[in-house]
FILODREN-869093 format. One line per 4 residues: their letters; for each residue z, x, y of C-alpha. Coordinates in Angstrom, 2 decimals, decimal comma, padded with zeros to 5 digits, always signed. Each point is the difference from the previous one (the first is absolute). Layout:
% FILODREN-869093
a = Z:X:Y ~ ...
//
This chain:
% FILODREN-869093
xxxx = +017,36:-075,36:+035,65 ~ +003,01:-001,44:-002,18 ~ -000,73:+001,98:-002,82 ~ -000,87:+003,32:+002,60
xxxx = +003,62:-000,63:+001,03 ~ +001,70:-000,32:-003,61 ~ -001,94:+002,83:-000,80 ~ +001,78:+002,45:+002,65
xxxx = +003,23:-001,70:-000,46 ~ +000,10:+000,80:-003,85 ~ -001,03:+003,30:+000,26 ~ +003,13:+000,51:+002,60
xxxx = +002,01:-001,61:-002,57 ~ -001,08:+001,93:-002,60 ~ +000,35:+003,85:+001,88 ~ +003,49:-001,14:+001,08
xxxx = +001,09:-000,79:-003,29 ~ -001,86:+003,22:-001,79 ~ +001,90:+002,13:+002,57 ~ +003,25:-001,64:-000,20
xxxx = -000,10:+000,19:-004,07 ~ -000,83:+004,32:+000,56 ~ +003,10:-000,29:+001,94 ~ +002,20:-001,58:-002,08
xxxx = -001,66:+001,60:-002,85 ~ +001,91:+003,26:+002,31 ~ +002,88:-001,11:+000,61 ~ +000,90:-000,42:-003,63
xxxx = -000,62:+003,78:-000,55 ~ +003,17:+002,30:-000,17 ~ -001,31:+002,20:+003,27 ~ -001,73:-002,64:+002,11
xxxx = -000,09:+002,20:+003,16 ~ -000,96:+002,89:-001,61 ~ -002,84:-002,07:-002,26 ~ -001,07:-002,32:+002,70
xxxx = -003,50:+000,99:+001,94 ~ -000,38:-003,35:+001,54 ~ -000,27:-000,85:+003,58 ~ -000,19:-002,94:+002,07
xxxx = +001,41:-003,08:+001,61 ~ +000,85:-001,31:-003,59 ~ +002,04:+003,02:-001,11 ~ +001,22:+000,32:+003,42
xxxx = -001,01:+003,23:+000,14 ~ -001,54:+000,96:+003,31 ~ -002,19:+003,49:+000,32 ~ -001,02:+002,14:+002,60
xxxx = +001,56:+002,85:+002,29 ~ -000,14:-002,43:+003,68 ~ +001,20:-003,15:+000,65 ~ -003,69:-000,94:+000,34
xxxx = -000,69:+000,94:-003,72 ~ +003,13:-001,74:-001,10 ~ -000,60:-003,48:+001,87 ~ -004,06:+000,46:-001,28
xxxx = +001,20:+000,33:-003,52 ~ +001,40:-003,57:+000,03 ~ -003,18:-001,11:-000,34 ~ -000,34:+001,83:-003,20
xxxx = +001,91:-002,60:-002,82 ~ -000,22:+002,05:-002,48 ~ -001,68:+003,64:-000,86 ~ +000,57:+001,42:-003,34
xxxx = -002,67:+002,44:-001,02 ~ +001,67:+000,72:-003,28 ~ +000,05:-004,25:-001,27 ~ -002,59:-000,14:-001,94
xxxx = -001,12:-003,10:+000,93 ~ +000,57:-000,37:+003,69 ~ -000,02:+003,20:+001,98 ~ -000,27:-002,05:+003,39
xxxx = +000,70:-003,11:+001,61 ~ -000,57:-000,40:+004,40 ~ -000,10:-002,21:+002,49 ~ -002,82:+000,76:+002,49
xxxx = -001,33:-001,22:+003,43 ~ -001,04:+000,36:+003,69 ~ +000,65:-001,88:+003,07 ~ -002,43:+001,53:+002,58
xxxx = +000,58:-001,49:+003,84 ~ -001,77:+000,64:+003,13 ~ -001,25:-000,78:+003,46 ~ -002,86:+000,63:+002,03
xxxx = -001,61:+000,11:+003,20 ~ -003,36:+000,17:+001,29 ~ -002,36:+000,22:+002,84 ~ -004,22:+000,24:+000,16
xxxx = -002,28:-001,17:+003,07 ~ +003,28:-001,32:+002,08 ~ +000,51:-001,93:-002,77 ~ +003,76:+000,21:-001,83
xxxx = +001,53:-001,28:-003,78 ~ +003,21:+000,24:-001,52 ~ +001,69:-000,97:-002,92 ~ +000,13:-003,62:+000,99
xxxx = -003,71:+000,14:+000,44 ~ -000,47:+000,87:-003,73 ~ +002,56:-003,05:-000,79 ~ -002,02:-002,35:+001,93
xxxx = -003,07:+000,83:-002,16 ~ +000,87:-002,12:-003,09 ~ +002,64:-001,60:-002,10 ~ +000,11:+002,92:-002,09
xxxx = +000,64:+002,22:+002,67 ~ +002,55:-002,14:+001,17 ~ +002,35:-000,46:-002,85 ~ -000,09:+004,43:-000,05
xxxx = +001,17:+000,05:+003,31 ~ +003,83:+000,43:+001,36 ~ +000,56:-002,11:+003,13 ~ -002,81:+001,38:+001,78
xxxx = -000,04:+003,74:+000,30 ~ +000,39:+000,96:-003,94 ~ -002,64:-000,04:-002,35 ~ +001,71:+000,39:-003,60
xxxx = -003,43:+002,29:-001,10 ~ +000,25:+000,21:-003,52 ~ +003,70:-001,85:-002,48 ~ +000,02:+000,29:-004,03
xxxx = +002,25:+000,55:-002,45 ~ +000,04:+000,58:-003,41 ~ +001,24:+002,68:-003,07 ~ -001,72:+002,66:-001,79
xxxx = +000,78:+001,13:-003,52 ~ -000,21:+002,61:-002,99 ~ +000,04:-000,49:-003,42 ~ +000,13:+001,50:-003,08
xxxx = -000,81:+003,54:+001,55 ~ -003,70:-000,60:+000,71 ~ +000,21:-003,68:+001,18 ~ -000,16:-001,42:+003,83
xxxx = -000,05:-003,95:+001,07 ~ +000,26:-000,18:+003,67 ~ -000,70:-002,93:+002,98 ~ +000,68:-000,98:+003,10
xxxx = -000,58:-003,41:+001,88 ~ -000,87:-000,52:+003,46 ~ +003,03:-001,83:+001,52 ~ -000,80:-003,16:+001,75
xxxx = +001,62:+000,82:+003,62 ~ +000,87:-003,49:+000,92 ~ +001,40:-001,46:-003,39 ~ -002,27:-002,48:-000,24
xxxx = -003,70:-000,86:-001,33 ~ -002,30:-001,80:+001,12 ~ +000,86:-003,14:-001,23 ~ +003,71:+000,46:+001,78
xxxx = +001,62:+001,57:-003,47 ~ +002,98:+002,52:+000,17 ~ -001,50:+002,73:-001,38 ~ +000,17:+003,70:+000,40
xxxx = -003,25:+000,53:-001,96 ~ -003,01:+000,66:+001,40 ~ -002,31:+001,09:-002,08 ~ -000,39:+003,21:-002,67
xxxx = -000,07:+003,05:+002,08 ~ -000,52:+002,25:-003,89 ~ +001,09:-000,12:-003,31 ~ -001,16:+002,18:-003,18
xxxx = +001,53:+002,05:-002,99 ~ -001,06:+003,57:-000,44 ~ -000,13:+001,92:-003,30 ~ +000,59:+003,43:+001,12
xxxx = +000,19:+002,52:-003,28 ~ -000,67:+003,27:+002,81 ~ -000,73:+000,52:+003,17 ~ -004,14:+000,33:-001,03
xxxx = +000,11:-003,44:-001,08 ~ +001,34:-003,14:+001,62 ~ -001,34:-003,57:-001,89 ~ +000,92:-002,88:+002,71
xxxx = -001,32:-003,85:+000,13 ~ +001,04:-002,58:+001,91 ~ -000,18:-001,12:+003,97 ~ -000,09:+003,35:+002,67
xxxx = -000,85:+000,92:+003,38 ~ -003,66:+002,22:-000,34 ~ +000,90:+002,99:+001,33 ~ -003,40:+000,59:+001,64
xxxx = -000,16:+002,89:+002,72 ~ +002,84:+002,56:+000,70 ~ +001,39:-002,16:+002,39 ~ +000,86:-002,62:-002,41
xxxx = +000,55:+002,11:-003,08 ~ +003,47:+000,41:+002,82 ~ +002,74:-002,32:-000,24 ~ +000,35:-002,07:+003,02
xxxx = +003,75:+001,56:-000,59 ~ -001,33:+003,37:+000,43 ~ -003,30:-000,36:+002,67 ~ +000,74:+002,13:+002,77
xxxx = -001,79:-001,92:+002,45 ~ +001,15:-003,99:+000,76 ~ -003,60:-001,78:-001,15 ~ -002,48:+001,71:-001,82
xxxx = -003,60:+001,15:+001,16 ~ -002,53:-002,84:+000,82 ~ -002,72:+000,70:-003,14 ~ +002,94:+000,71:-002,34
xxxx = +001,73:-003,28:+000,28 ~ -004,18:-001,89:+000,53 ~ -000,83:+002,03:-003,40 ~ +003,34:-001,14:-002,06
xxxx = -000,76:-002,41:-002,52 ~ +003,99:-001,62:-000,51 ~ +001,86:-000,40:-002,37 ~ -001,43:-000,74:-003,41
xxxx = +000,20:-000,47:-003,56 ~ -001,49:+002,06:-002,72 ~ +001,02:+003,33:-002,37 ~ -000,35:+003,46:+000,82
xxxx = +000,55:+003,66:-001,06 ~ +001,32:+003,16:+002,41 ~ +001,17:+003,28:-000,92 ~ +000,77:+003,57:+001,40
xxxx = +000,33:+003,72:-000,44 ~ -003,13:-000,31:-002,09 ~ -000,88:+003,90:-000,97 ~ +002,74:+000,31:+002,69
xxxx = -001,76:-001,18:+002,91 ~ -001,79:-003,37:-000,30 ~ +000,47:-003,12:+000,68 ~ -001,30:-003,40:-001,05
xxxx = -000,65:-003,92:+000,25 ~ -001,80:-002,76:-001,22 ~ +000,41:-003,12:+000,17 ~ -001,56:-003,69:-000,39
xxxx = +001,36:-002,98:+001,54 ~ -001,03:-003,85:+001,08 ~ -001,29:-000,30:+003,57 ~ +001,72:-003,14:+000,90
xxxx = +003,31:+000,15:+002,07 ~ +002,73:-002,31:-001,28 ~ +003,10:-001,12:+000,45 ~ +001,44:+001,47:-003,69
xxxx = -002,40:+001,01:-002,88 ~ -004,11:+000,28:+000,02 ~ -001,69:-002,69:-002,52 ~ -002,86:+002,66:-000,07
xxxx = -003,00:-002,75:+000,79 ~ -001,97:+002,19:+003,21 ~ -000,41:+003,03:+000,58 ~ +001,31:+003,51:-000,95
xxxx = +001,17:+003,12:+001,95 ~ -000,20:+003,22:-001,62 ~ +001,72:+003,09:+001,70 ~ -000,02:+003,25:-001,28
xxxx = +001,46:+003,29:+001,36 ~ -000,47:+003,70:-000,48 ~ +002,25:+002,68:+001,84 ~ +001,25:+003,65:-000,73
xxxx = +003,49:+001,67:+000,84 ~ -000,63:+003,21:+002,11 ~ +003,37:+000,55:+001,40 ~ +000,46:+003,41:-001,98
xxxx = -003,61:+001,18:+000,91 ~ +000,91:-000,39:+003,35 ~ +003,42:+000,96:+000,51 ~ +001,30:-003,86:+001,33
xxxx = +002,41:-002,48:-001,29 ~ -002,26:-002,60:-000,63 ~ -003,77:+000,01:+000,28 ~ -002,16:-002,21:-001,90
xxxx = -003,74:-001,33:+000,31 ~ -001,16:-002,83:-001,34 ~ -003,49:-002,52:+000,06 ~ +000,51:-003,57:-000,56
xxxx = -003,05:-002,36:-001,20 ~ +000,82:-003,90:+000,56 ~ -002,89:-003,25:-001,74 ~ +000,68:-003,02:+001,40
xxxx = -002,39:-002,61:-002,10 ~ +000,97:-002,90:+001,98 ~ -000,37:+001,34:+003,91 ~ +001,77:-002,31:+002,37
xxxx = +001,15:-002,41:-002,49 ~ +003,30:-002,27:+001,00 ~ +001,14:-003,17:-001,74 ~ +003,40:-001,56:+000,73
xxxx = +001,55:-001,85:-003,18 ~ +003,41:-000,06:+001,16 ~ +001,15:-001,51:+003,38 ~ +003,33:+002,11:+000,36
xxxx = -002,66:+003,22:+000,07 ~ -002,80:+000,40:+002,16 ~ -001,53:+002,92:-001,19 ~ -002,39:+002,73:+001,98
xxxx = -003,86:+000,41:-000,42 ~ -001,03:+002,51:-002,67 ~ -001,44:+002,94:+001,99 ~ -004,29:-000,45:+000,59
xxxx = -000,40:+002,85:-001,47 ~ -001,92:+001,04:-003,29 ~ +001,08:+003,63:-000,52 ~ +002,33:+002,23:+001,79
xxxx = +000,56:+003,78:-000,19 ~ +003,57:+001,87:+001,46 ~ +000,02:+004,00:+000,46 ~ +004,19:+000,81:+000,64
xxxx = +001,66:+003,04:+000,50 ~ +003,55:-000,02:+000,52 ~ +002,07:+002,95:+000,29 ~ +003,31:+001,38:+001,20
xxxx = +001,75:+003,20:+000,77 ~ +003,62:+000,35:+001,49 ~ +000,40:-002,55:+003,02 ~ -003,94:-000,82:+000,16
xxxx = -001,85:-002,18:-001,83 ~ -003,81:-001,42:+000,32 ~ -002,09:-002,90:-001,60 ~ -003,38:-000,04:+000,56
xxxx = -002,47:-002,91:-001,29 ~ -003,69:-000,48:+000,28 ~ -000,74:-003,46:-001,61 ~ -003,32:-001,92:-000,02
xxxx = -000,40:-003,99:-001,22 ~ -004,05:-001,12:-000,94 ~ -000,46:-003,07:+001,70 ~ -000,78:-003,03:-001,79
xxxx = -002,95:-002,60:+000,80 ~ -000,26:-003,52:-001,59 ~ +002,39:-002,63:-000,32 ~ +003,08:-000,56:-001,37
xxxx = +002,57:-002,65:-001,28 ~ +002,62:-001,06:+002,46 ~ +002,22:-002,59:-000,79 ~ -002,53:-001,67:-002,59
xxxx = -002,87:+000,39:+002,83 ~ -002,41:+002,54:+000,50 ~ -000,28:+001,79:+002,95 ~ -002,55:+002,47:+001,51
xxxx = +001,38:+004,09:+000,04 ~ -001,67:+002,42:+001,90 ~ +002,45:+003,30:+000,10 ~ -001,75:+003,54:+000,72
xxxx = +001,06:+002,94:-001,09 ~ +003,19:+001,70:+001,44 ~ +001,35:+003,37:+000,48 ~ +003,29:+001,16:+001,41
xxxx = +002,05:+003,27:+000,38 ~ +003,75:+000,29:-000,12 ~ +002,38:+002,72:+000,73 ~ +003,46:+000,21:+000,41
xxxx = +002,00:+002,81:+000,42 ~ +003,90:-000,18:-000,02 ~ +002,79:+003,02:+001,19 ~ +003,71:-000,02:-000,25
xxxx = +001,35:+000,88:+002,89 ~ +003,39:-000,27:-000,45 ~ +002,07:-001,01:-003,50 ~ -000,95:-003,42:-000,13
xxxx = -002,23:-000,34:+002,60 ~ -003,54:-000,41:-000,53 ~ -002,66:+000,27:+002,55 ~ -003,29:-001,83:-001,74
xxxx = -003,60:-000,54:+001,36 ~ -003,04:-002,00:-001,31 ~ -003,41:+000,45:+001,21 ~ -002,83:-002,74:-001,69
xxxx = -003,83:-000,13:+001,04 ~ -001,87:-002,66:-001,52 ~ -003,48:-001,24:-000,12 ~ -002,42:-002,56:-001,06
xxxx = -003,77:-000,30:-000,76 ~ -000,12:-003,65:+002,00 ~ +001,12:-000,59:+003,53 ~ +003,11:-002,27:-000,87
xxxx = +000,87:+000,79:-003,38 ~ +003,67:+001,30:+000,53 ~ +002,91:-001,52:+001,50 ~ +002,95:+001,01:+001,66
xxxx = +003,14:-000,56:-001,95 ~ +001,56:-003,05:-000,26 ~ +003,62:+002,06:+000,01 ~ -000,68:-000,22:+003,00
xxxx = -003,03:+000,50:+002,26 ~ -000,95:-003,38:-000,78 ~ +002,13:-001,76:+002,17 ~ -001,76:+001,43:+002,97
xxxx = -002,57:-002,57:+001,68 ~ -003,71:+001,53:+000,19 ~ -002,27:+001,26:-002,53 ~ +001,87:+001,30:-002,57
xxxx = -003,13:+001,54:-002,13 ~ -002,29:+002,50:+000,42 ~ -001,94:+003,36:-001,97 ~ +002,56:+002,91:+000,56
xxxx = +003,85:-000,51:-000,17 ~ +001,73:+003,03:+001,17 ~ +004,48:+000,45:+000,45 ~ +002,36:+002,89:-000,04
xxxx = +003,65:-000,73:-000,32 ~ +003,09:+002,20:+000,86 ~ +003,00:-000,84:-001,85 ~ +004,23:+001,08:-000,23
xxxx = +001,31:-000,91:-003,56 ~ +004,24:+000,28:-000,21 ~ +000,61:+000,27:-003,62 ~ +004,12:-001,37:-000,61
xxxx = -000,43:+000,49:-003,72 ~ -003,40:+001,27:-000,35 ~ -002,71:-003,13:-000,60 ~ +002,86:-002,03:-001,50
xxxx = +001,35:-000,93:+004,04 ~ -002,24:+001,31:+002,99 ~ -001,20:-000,89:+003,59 ~ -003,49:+000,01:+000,62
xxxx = -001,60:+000,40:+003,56 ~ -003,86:+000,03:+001,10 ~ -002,26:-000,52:+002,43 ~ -003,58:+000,09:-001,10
xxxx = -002,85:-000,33:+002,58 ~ -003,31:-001,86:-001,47 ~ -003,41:-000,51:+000,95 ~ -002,80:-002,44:-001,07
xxxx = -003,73:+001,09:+000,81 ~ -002,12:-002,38:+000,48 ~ +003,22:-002,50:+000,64 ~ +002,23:-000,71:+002,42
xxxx = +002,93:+001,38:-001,29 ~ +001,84:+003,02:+001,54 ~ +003,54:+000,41:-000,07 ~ +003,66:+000,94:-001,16
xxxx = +001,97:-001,45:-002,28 ~ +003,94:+001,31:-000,34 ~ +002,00:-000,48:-003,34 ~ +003,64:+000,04:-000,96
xxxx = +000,84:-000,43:-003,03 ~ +003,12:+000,23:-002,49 ~ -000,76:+000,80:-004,03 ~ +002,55:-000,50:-002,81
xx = -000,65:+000,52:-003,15 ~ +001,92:+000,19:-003,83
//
């Protein structure tokens, strides 16, 4: 972790002091503010035609396109907060429910109506015109690890460089979240709804370490993806000793065919090797299962035109029978197949105010082989699995600075067939984002 850390911290180092030699390199020239095209915090040079764009651009230390060996140099992060409410069968949860579960959940949660949803920090970079190194780290809420140490750091949230000659062909390699399913190719900065659908998030495979390749405006219109990676969720880097996931994506551009802003389709193929794998080698991280699924397929189509926009997302995971390594034991799986439908339309109805709805319908081939979400259906007593999950959420989105500071508000209404649960949950939540 150590060496993680130095890592970072030298690469800070080294950006400051590459942008602060391209500006003194400009000061010594006989028209500085006529030569000068940098920007940023370190040039105190600030940006932008609001007072929004100016105070955002501080997070920018230095932009430069014209160095010619550092064009960029940022600061980036998100602090995402929110609180929740819920009711099914007479039966009600809150926020300081979802503390109560575990020590984990604890630590995330403000007093006892505040969850702190998602904290991380960290720079991205360009270099040398067709060079990007970028991470972020998951901030440890609390300050301290497990053992009682003041840290900050929680774990590795991503980190990876990019060699990026054109827009048809981006070279990257390190650790990254798999952007399986529409939903998650999203930002969490940028979602419009406050959780994602149920089979998205049970289909995501984390965030993990291997090399891919990406590229658009192929022949104008294509898109693409592959990419290999280990299975194994860690706290920092993959030793590459289970499993693989391979994803790989196909989509096409048909905006101008069709007269919109943005339209694009796309089909996603994931390979897990190692279904439901999980191994914990580091106590300070207790990492999720990998998804018991062998293979699963994602049809998207996400368009926009004025004030309206509209994702919709058929996805489908192949179940996986047999067993599989848990903690250095093996354990029985038995997953069917599942199937799930996801649509979400979304209408300005004012500037800066965005009305946002979600309906999902899922389904399984065995009688309890889905689960309501653990964000946060599970805190409900009863049976909380069953064959067919179905929800529609309404939502109001207040956009201060677009998805860099905005309110989020939803209710969303859920049923379990074949469980017990049936009920509301209402969100409020608060996203901020550089």
């Amino acid at each position: 972790m150590k060496s993680i850390q130095r890592t970072l911290l030298v690469t800070s180092l080294l950006g400051c002091l590459v942008a602060q030699a391209g500006t003194d390199t400009a000061a010594t020239t006989e028209e500085p503010a006529a030569t000068s095209t940098a920007t940023g915090l370190l040039v105190g040079k600030f940006p932008g035609e609001t007072a929004w764009d100016r105070t955002w651009s501080a997070f920018t230390l230095y932009k430069d396109d014209n160095n010619p060996i550092l064009q960029e140099f940022s600061l980036q992060g998100r602090l995402q907060v929110q609180s929740i409410y819920g009711e099914s069968n007479d039966d009600s949860f809150n926020t300081s429910d979802y503390k109560d579960v575990s020590s984990a959940n604890d630590e995330n949660v403000w007093g006892n109506d505040i969850e702190a949803r998602r904290a991380r920090f960290g720079f991205k970079s360009k270099w040398f015109q067709s060079w990007k190194f970028e991470g972020q780290i998951n901030v440890d809420n609390d300050g301290q690890d497990n053992s009682g140490a003041n840290t900050f750091y929680k774990d590795i949230y991503d980190l990876f460089i990019t060699y990026a000659p054109s827009d048809a062909l981006n070279i990257s390699a390190g650790k990254t979240k798999v952007k399986f399913s529409r939903e998650q190719e999203i930002s969490s900065k940028e979602i419009l709804t406050i959780e994602r659908s149920l089979l998205s998030n049970t289909l995501f495979p984390g965030e993990l370490t291997g090399a891919w390749v990406s590229g658009k405006g192929i022949a104008n219109y294509w898109i693409y993806e592959l990419g290999i990676y280990g299975s194994d969720r860690v706290r920092e880097f993959s030793s590459f000793d289970q499993g693989v996931v391979v994803l790989g994506k196909i989509g096409y551009d048909y905006s101008a065919q069709a007269g919109l802003d943005t339209a694009v389709a796309s089909f996603h193929y994931m390979h897990n090797s190692d279904p439901a794998f999980a191994d914990i080698t580091d106590e300070a991280y207790k990492p999720s299962t990998s998804p018991s699924f062998t293979d699963s397929i994602a049809l998207t189509n996400d368009i926009t035109s004025g004030r309206f926009g509209l994702t919709t997302e058929l996805l489908y995971g192949f179940g996986f029978e047999g067993t599989a390594e848990q903690n250095g034991q093996s354990k029985p799986i038995a997953q069917s197949d599942v199937f799930a439908l996801s649509v979400i339309p979304s209408y300005y109805i004012a500037d800066g105010l965005q009305l946002v709805g979600r309906l999902q319908v899922a389904t399984c081939g065995d009688p309890d082989d889905l689960q309501v979400p653990a964000r946060y259906e599970r805190l409900a007593a009863g049976d909380q699995k069953g064959n067919t999950y179905t929800s529609a959420y309404l939502g109001l989105n207040y956009y201060l600075y677009g998805h860099k500071l905005k309110l989020m508000n939803g209710v969303e209404y859920s049923h379990m067939g074949g469980g017990d649960y049936d009920g509301y949950t209402f969100m409020s939540g608060l996203r901020f984002s550089f």
